[in-house]
Each structure stands twice: as structure tokens, then as C-alpha cells.
PDB file of N, CA, C and O in Angstrom:
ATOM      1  N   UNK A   1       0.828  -1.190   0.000  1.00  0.00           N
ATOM      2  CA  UNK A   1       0.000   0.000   0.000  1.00  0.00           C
ATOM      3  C   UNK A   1       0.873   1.255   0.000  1.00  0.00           C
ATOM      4  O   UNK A   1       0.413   2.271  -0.522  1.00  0.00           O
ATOM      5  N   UNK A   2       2.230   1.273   0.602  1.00  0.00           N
ATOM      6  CA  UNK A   2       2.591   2.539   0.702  1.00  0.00           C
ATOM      7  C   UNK A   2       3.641   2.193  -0.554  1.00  0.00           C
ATOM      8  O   UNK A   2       4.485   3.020  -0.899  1.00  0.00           O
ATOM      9  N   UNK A   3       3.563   1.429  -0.936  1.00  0.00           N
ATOM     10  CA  UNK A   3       4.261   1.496  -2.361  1.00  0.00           C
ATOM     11  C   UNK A   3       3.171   2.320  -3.554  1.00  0.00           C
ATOM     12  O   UNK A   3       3.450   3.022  -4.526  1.00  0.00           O
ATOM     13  N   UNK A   4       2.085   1.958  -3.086  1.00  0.00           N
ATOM     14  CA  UNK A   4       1.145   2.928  -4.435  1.00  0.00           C
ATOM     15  C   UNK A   4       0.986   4.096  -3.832  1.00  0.00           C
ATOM     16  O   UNK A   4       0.324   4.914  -4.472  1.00  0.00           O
ATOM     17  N   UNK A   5       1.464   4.490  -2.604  1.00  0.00           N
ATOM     18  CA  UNK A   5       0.861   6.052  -2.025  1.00  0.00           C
ATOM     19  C   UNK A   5       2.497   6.498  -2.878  1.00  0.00           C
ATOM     20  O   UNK A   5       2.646   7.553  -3.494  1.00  0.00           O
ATOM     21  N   UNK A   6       3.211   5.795  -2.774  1.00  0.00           N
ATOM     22  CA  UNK A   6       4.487   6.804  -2.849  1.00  0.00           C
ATOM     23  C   UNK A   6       4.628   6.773  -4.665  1.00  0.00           C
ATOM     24  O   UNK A   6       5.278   7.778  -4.953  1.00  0.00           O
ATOM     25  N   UNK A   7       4.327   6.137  -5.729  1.00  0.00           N
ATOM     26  CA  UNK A   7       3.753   5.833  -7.211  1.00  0.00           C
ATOM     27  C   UNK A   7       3.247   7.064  -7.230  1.00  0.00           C
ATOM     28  O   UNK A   7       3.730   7.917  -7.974  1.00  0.00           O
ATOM     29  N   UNK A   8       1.857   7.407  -6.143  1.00  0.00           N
ATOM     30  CA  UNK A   8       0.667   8.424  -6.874  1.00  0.00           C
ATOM     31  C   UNK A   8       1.619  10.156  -6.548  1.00  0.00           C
ATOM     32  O   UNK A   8       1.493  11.287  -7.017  1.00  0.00           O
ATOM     33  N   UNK A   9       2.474   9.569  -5.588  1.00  0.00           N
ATOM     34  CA  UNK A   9       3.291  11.252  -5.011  1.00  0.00           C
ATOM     35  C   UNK A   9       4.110  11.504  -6.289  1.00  0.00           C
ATOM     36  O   UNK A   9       4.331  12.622  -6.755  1.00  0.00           O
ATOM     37  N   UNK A  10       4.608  10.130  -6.890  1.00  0.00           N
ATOM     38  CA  UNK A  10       5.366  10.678  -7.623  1.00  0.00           C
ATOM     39  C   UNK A  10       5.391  11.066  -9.192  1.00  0.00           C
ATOM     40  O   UNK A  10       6.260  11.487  -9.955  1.00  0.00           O
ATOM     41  N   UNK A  11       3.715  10.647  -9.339  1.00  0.00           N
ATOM     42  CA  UNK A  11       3.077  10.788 -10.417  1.00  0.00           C
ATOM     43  C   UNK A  11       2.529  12.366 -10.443  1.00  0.00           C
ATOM     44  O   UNK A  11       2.117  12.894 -11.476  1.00  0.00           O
ATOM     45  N   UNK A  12       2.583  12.961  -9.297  1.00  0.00           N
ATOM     46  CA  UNK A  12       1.837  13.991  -9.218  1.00  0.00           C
ATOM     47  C   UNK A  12       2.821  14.813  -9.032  1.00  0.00           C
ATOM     48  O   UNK A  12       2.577  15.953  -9.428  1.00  0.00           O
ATOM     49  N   UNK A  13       4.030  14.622  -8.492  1.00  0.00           N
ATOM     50  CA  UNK A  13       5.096  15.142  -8.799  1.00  0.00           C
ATOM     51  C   UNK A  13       5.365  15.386 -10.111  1.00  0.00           C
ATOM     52  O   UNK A  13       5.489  16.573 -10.413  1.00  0.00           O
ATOM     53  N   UNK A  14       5.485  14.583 -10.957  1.00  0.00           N
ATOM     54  CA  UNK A  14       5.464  14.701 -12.199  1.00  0.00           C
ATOM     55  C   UNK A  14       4.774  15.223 -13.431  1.00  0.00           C
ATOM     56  O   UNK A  14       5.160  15.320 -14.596  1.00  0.00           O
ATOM     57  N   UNK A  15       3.752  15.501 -12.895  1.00  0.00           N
ATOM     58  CA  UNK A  15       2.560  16.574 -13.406  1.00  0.00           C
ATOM     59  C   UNK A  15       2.678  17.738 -13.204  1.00  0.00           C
ATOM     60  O   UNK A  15       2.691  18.591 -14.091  1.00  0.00           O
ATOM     61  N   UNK A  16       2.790  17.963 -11.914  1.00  0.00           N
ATOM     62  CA  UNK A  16       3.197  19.449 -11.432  1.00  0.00           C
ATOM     63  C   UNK A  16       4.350  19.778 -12.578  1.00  0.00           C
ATOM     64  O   UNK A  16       4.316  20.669 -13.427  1.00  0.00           O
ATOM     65  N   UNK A  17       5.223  18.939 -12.381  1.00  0.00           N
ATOM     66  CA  UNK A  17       6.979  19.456 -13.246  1.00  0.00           C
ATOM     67  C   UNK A  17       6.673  19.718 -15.077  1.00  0.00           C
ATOM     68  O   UNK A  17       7.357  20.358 -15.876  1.00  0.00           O
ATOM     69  N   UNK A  18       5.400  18.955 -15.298  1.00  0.00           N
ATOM     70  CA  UNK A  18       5.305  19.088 -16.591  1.00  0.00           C
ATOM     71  C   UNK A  18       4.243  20.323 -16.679  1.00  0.00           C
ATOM     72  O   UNK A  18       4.428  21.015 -17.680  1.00  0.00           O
ATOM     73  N   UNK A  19       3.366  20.667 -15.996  1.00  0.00           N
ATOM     74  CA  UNK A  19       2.637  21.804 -15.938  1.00  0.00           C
ATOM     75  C   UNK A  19       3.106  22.651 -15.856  1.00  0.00           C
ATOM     76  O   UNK A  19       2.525  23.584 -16.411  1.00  0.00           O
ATOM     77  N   UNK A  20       4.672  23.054 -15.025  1.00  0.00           N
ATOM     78  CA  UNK A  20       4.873  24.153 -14.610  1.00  0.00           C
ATOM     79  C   UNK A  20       5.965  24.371 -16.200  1.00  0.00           C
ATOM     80  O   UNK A  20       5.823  25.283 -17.015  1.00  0.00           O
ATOM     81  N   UNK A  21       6.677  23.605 -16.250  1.00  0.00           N
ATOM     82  CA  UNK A  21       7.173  23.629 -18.181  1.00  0.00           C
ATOM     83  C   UNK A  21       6.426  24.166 -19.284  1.00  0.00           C
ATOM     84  O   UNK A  21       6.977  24.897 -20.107  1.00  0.00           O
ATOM     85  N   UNK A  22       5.274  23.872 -19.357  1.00  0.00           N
ATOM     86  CA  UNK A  22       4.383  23.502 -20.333  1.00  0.00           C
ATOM     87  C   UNK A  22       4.326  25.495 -20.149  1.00  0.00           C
ATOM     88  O   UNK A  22       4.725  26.263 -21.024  1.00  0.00           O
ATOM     89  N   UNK A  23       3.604  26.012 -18.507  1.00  0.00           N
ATOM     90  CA  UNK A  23       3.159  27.185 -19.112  1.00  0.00           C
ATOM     91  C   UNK A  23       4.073  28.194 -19.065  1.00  0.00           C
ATOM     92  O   UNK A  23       3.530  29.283 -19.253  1.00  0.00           O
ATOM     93  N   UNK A  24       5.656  28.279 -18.824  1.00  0.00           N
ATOM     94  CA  UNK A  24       6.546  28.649 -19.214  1.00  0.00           C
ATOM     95  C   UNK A  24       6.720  28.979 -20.707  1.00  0.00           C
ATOM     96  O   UNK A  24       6.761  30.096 -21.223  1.00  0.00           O
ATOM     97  N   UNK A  25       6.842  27.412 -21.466  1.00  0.00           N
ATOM     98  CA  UNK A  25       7.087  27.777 -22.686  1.00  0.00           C
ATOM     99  C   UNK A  25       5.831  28.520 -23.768  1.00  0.00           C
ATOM    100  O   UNK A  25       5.847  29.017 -24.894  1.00  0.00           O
ATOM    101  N   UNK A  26       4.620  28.226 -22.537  1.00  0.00           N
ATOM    102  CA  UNK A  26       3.160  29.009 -23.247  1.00  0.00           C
ATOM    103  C   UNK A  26       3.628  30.677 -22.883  1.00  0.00           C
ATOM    104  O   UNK A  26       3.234  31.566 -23.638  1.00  0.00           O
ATOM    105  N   UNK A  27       4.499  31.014 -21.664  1.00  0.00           N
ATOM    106  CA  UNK A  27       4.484  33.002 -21.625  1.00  0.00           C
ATOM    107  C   UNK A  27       5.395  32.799 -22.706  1.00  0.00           C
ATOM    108  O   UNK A  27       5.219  33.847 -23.327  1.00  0.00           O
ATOM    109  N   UNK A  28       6.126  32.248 -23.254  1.00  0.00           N
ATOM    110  CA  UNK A  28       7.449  32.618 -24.211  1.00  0.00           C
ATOM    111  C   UNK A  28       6.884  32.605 -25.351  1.00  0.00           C
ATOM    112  O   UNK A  28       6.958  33.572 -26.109  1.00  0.00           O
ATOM    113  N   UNK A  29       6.259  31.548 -25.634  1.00  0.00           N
ATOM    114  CA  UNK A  29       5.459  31.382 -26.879  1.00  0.00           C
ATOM    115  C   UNK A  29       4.585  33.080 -26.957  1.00  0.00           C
ATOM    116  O   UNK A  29       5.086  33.824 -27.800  1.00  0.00           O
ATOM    117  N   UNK A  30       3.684  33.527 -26.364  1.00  0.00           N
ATOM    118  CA  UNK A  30       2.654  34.551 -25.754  1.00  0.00           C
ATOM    119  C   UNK A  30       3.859  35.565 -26.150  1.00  0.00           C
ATOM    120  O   UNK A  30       3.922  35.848 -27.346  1.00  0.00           O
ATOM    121  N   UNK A  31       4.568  35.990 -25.513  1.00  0.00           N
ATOM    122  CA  UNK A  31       5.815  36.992 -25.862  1.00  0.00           C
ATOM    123  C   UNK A  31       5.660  36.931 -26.869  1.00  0.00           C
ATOM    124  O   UNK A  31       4.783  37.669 -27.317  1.00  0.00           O
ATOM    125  N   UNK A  32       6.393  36.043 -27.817  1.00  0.00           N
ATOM    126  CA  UNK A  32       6.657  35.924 -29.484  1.00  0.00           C
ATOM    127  C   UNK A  32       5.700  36.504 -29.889  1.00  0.00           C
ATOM    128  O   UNK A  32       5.820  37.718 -30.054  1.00  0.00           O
ATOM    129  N   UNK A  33       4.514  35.907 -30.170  1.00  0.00           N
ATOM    130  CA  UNK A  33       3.130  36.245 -30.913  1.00  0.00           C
ATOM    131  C   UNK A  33       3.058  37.572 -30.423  1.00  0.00           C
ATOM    132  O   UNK A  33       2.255  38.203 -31.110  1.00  0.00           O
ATOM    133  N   UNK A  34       3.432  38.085 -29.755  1.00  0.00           N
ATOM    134  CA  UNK A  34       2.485  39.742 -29.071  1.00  0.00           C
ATOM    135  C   UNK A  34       3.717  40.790 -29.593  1.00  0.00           C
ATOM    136  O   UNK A  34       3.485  41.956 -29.914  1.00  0.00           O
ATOM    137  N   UNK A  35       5.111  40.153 -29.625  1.00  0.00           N
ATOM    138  CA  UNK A  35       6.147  41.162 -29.426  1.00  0.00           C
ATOM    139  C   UNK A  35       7.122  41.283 -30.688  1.00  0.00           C
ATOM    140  O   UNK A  35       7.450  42.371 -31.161  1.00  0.00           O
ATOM    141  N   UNK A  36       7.663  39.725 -31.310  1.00  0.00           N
ATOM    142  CA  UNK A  36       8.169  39.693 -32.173  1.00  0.00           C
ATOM    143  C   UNK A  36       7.670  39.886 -33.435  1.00  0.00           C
ATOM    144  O   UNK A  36       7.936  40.921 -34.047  1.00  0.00           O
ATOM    145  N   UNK A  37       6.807  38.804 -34.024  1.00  0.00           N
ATOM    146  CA  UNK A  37       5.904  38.768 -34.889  1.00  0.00           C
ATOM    147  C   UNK A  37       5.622  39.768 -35.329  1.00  0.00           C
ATOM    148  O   UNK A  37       5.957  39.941 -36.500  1.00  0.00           O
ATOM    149  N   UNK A  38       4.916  40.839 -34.652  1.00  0.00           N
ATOM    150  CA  UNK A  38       4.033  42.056 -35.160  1.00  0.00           C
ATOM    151  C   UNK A  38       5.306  42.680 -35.998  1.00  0.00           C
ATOM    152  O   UNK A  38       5.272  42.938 -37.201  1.00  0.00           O
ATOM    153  N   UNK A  39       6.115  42.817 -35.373  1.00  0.00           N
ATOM    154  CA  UNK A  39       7.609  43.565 -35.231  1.00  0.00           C
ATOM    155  C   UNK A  39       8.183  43.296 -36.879  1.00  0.00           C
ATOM    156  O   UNK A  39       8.818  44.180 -37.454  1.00  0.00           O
ATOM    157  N   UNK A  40       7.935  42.241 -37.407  1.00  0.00           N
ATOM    158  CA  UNK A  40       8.658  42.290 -39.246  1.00  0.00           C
ATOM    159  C   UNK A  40       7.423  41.875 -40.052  1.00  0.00           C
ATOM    160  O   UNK A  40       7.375  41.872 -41.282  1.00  0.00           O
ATOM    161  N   UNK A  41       6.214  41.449 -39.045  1.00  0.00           N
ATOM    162  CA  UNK A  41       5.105  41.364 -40.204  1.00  0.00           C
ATOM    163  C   UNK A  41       3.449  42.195 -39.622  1.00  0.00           C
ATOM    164  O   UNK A  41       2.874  42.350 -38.544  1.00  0.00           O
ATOM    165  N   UNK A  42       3.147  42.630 -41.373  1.00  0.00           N
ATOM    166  CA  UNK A  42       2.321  44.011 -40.799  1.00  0.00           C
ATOM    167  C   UNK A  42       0.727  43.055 -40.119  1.00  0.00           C
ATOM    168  O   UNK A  42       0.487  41.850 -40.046  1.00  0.00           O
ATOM    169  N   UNK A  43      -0.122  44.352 -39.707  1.00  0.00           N
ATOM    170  CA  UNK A  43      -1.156  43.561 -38.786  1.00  0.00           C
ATOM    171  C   UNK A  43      -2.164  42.765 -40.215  1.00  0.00           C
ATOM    172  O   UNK A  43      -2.850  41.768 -39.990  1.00  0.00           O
ATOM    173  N   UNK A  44      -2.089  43.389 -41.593  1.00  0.00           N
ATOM    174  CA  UNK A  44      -3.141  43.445 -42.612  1.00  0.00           C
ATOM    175  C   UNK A  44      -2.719  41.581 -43.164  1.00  0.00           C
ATOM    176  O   UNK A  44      -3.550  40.687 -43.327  1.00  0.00           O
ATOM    177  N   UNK A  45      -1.344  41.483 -43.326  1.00  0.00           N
ATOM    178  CA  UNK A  45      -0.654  40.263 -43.802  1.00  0.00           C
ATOM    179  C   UNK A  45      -0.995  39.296 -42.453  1.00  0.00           C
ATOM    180  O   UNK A  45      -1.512  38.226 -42.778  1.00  0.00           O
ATOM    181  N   UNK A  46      -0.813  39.466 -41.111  1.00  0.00           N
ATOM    182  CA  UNK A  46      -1.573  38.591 -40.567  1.00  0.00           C
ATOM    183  C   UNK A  46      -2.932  38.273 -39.914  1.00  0.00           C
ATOM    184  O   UNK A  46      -3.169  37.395 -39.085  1.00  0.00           O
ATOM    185  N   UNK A  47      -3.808  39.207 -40.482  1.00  0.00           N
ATOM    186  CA  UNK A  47      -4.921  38.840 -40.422  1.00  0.00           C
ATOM    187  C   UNK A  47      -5.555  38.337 -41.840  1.00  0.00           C
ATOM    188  O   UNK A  47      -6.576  37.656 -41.753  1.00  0.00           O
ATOM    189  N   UNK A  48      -5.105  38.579 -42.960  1.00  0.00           N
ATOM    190  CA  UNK A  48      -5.233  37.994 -44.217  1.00  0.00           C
ATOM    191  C   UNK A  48      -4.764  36.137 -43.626  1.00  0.00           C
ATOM    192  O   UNK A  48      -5.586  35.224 -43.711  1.00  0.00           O
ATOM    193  N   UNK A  49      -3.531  35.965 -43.146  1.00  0.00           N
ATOM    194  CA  UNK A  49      -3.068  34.300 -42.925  1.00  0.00           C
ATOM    195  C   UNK A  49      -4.257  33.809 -41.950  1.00  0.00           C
ATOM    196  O   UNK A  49      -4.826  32.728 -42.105  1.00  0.00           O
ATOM    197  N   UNK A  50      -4.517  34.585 -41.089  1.00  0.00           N
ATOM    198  CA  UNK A  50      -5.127  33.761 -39.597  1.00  0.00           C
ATOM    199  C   UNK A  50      -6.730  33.528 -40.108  1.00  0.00           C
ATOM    200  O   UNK A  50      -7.429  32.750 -39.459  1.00  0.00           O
ATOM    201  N   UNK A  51      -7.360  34.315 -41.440  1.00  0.00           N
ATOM    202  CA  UNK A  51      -8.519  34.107 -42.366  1.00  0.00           C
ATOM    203  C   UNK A  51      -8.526  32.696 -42.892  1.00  0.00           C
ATOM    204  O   UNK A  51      -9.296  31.747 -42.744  1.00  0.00           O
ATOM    205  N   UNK A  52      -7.128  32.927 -43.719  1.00  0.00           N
ATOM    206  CA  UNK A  52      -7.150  31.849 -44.617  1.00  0.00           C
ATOM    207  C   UNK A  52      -7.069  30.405 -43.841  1.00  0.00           C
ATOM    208  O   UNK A  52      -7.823  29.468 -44.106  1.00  0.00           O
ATOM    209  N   UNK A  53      -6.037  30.366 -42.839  1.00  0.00           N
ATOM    210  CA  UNK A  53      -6.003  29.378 -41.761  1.00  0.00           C
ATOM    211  C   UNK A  53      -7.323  29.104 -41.127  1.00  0.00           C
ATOM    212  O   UNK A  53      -7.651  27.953 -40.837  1.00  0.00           O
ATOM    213  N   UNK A  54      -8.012  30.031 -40.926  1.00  0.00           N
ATOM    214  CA  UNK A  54      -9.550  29.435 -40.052  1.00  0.00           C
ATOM    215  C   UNK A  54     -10.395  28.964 -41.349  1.00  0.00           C
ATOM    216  O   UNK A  54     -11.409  28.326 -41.063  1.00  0.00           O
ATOM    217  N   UNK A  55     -10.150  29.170 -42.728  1.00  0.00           N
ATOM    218  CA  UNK A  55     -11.206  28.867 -43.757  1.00  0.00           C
ATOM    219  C   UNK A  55     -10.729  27.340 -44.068  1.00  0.00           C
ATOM    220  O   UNK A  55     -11.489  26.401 -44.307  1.00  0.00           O
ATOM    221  N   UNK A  56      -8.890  27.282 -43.997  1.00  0.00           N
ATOM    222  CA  UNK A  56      -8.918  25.819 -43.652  1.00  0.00           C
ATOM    223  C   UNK A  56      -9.107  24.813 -43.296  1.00  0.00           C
ATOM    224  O   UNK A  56      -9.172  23.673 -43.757  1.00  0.00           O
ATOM    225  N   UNK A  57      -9.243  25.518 -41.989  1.00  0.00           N
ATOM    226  CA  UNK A  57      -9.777  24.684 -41.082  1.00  0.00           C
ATOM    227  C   UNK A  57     -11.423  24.226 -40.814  1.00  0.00           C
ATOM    228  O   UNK A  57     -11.941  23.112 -40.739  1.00  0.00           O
ATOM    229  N   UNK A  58     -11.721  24.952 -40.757  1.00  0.00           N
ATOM    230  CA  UNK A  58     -13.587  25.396 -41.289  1.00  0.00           C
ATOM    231  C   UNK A  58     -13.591  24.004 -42.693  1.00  0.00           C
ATOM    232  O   UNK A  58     -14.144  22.912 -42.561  1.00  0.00           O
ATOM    233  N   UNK A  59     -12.919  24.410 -43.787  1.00  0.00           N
ATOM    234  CA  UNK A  59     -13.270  23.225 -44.571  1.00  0.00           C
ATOM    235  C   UNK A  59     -12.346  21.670 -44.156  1.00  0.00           C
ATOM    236  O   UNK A  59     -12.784  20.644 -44.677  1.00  0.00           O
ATOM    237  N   UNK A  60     -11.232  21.563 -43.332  1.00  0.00           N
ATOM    238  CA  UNK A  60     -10.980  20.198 -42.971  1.00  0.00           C
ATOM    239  C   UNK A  60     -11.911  19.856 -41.609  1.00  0.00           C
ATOM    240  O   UNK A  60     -11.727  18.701 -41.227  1.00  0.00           O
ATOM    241  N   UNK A  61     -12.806  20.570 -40.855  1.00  0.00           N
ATOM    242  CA  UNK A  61     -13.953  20.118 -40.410  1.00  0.00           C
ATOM    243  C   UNK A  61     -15.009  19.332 -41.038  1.00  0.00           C
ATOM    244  O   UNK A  61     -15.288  18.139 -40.916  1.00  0.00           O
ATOM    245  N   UNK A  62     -15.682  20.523 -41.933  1.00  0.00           N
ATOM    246  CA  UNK A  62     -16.465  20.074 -43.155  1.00  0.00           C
ATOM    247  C   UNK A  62     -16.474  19.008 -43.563  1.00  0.00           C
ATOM    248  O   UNK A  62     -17.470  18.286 -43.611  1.00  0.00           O
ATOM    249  N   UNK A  63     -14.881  18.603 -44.085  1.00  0.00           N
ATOM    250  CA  UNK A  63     -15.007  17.117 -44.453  1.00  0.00           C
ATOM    251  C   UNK A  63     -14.917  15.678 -43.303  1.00  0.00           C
ATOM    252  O   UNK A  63     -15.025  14.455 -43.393  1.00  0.00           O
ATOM    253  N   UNK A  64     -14.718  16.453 -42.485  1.00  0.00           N
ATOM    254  CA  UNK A  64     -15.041  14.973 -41.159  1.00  0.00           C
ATOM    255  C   UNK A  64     -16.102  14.431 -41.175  1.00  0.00           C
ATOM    256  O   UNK A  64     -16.343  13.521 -40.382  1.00  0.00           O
TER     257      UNK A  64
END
């Protein structure tokens, strides 16, 4: 029994460590998109892509 209590500590240990990674590389990611990006491409060119990308997507729904 205290072999599965000490399994679930360390499973949850391990969640925590991947959660706290995960939203790290989500503020860095968040930075990029807000700070770099804008910075060599204009707002008109990416809202023209993020159109065409949702009409993509919109039609690879469609066909499911």
C-alpha cells in the first residue's frame, strides 16, 4: 500500500513538473506572438493568414 501512495506522489510530482514547463514555454510562446511577430510582419498580412487558416480549417472540419 505505501508502495502505491508513494507511485501516486510521484506521479503527481510529475505533473506538477510538466505543468509548470508547459506554461513557461506558453508566456514565451505569448511573448513571441504579441512582441516579435508584429515587429517584421504588418497587422493586414496577418490577419489575411489567420482568415485563410480558419477557412482551412472550417473546410478540414467540413469534411469529417
Amino acid at each position: 500500500m505505501t508502495e502505491f501512495f508513494k507511485q501516486l506522489k510521484d506521479l503527481g510530482e510529475g505533473f506538477l513538473e510538466s505543468l509548470q514547463h508547459k506554461t513557461k514555454l506558453s508566456t514565451i510562446f505569448d511573448i513571441y506572438l504579441e512582441k516579435v511577430i508584429p515587429s517584421f510582419v504588418s497587422e493586414k498580412e496577418l490577419k489575411e493568414y489567420y482568415e485563410r487558416r480558419m477557412e482551412e480549417v472550417t473546410n478540414f472540419i467540413d469534411k469529417l
